[in-house]
C-alpha positions as CSV (number, residue, x, y, z in Angstrom):
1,X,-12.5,9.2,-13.9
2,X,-12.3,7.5,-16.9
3,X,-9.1,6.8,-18.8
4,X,-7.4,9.2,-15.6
5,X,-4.4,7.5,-16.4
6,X,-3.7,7.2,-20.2
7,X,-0.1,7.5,-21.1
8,X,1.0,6.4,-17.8
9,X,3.9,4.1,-16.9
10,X,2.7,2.6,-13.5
11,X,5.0,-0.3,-11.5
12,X,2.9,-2.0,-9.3
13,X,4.6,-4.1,-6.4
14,X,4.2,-7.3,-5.3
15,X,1.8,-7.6,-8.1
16,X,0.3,-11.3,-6.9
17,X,-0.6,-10.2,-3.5
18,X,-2.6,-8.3,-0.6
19,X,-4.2,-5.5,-3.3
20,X,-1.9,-6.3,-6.3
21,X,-4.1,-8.4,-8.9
22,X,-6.9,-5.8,-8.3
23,X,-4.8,-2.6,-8.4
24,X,-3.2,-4.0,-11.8
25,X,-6.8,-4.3,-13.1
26,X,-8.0,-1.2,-12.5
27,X,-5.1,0.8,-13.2
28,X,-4.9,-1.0,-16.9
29,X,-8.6,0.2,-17.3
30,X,-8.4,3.5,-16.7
31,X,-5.6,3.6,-18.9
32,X,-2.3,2.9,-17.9
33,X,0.5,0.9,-18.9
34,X,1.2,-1.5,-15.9
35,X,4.3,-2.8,-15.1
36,X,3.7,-5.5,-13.0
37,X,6.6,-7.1,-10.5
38,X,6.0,-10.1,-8.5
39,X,9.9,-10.2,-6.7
40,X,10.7,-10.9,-3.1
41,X,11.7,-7.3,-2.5
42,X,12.7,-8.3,1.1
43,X,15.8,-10.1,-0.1
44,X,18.9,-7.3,-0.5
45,X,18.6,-5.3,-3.2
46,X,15.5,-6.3,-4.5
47,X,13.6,-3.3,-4.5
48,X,16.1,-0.9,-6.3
49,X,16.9,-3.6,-9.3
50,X,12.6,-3.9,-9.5
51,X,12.6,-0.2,-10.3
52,X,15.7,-0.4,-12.5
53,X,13.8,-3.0,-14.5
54,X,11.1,-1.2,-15.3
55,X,12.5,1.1,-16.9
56,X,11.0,4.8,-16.7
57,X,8.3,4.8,-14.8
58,X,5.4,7.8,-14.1
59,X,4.0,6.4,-10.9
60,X,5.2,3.7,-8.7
61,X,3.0,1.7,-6.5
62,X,4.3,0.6,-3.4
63,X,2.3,-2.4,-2.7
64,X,3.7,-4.5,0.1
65,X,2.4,-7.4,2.3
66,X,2.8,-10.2,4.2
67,X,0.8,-12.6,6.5
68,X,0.5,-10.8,10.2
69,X,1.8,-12.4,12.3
70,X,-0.6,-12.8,16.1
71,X,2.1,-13.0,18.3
72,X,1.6,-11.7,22.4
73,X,4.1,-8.6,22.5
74,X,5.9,-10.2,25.2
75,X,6.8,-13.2,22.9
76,X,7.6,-11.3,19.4
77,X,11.0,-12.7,18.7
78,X,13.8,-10.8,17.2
79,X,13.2,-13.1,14.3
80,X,9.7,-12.0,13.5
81,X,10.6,-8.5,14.4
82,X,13.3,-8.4,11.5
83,X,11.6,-10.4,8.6
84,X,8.1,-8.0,9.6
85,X,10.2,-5.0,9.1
86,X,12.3,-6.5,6.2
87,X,9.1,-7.4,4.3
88,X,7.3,-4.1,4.9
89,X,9.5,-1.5,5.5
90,X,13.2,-1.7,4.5
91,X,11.9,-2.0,1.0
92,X,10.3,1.6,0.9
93,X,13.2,3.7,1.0
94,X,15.1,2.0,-1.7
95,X,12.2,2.1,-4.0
96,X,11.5,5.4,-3.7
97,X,15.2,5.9,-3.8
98,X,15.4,4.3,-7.3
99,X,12.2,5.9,-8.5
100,X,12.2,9.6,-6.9
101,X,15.5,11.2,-8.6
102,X,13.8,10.9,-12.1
103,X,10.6,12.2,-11.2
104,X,12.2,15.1,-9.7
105,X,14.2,15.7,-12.5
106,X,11.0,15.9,-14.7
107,X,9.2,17.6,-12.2
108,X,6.6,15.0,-12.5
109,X,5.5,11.9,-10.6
110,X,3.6,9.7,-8.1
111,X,4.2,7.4,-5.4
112,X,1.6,5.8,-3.3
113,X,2.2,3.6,-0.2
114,X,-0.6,0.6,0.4
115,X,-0.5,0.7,4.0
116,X,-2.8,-0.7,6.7
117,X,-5.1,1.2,8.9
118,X,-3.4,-1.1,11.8
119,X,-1.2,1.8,12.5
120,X,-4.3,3.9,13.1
121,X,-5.9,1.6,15.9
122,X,-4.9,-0.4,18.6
123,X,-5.2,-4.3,17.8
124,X,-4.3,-7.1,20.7
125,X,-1.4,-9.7,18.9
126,X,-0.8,-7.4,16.4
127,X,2.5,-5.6,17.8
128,X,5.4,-6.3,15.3
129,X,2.9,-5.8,12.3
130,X,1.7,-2.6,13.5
131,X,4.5,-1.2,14.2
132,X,6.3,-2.1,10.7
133,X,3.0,-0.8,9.4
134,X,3.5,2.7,11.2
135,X,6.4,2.8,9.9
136,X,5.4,2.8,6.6
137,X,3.1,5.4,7.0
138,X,5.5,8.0,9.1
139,X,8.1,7.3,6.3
140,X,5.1,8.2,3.7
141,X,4.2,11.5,5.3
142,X,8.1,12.8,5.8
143,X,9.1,12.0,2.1
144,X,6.0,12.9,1.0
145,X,6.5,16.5,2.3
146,X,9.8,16.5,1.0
147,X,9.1,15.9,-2.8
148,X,5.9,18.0,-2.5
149,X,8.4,21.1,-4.0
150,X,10.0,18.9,-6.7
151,X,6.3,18.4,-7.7
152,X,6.3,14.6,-7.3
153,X,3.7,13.4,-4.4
154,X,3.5,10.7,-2.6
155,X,0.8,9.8,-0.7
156,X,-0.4,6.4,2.0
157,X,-3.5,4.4,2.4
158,X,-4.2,3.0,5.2
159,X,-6.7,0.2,4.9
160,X,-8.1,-2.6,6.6
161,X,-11.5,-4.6,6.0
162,X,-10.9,-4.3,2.0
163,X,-11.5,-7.3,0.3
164,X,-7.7,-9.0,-0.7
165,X,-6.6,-12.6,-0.8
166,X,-4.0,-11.9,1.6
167,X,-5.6,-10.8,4.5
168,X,-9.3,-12.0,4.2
169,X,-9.2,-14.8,2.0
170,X,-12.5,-17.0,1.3
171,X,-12.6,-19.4,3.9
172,X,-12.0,-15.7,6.6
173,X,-15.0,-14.3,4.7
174,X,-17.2,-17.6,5.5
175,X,-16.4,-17.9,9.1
176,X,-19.5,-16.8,11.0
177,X,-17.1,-15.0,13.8
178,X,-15.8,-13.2,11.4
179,X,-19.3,-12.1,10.1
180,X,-19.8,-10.9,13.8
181,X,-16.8,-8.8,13.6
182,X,-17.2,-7.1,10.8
183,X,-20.8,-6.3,12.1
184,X,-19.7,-5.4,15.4
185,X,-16.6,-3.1,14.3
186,X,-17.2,-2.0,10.8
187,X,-19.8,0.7,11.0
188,X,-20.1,0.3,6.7
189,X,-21.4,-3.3,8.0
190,X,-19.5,-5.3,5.2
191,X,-15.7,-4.9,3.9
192,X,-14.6,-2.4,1.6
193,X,-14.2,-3.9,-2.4
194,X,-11.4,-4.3,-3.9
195,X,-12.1,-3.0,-6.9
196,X,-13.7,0.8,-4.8
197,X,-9.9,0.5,-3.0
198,X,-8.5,0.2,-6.1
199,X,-9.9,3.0,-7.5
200,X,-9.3,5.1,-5.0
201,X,-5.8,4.7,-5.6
202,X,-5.5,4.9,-9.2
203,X,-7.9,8.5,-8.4
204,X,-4.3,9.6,-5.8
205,X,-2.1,8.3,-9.1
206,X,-3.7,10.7,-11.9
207,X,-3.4,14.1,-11.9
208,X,-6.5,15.3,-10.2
209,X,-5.2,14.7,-7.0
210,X,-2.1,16.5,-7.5
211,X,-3.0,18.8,-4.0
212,X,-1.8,16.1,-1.8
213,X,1.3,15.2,-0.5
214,X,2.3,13.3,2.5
215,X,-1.5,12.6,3.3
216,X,-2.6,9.2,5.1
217,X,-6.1,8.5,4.1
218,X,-7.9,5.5,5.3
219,X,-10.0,3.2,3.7
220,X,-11.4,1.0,6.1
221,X,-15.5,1.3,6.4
222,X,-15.3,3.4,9.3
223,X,-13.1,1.0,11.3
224,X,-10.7,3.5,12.8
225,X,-13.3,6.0,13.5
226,X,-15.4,3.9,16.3
């Protein structure tokens, strides 16, 4: 949908990483005016000054990353358990927090989640990252049904094999075992662009997909169907 978003206010999370550079691409094509934040949002109070920043906002775009780490579950330390879940998860609820009263007030508004598909599927040495990752989409579906009557919705993708720096930069994309992977567990046999996951989400941000709430859809090249 061309220009789906004109007139919109969109903040866009970690703006520099995992889908960030691509989603503040598209988004300014198709219309909107993108607020871009590049903040540490797992240091205290982060996440609620980023929103208070950017001043009124019409969608907010929870995009959050970090490297996974491939720790055995019976060596994940309480230090990687913390800083997983203080990267990925203790920022939601105070940017939503910051960002939902207004939309409710106005009646108006969108939040999406940029999850991982990771919660969908078993992965060996992938434990603490799941998990915070699950977490983000269980909180996405919850609060999603709770603004749906305030008619603000918020929404999740869950994705894996898309095409980001963060998780499969160049030199991933070049390694012929990863080639095998992706042939072996990605029944759309290459990995999802960035640019066709980016507009998906700026499609869950405008108006025509104001009939879901609370909805985890993944975008993942068939990954967690097989």
């Amino acid at each position: 949908m061309q220009n789906a978003l004109t007139g919109k206010r969109v903040l866009i999370t970690q703006a520099t990483e995992f889908m960030g550079p691509m989603l503040c691409e598209v988004f300014a094509e198709q219309g909107a005016e993108v607020v871009a934040s590049a903040a540490d949002l797992s240091q205290p109070g982060a996440a609620r000054r980023v929103v208070e920043e950017a001043g009124p906002i019409d969608v907010l775009v929870a995009n959050l990353a970090i490297r996974a780490p491939t720790t055995a579950a019976v060596e994940v330390s309480e230090a990687e358990w913390r800083a997983v879940f203080a990267a990925l998860v203790d920022p939601l609820p105070h940017l939503v927090g910051a960002a939902a009263p207004a939309m409710i007030q106005r009646r108006a508004g969108k939040i999406l989640v940029m999850g991982s598909a990771s919660a969908l599927r078993g992965m060996k040495r992938a434990s603490t990252y799941s998990a915070a990752r699950g977490a983000q989409l269980a909180y996405a579906q919850a609060v999603g049904v709770e603004l749906a009557p305030h008619k603000v919705q918020l929404n999740a993708i869950a994705q894996n094999f898309v095409d980001n720096p963060t998780y499969f930069p160049v030199e991933v994309q070049a390694n012929p075992r990863f080639q095998e992977r992706l042939a072996r567990e990605v029944p759309l046999g290459r990995l999802v662009g960035a640019r066709e996951d980016a507009q998906f989400a700026a499609y869950l941000c405008s108006s025509a997909a104001d009939c879901f709430v609370g909805q985890v859809f993944p975008v993942c090249g068939g990954w967690v169907a097989r």
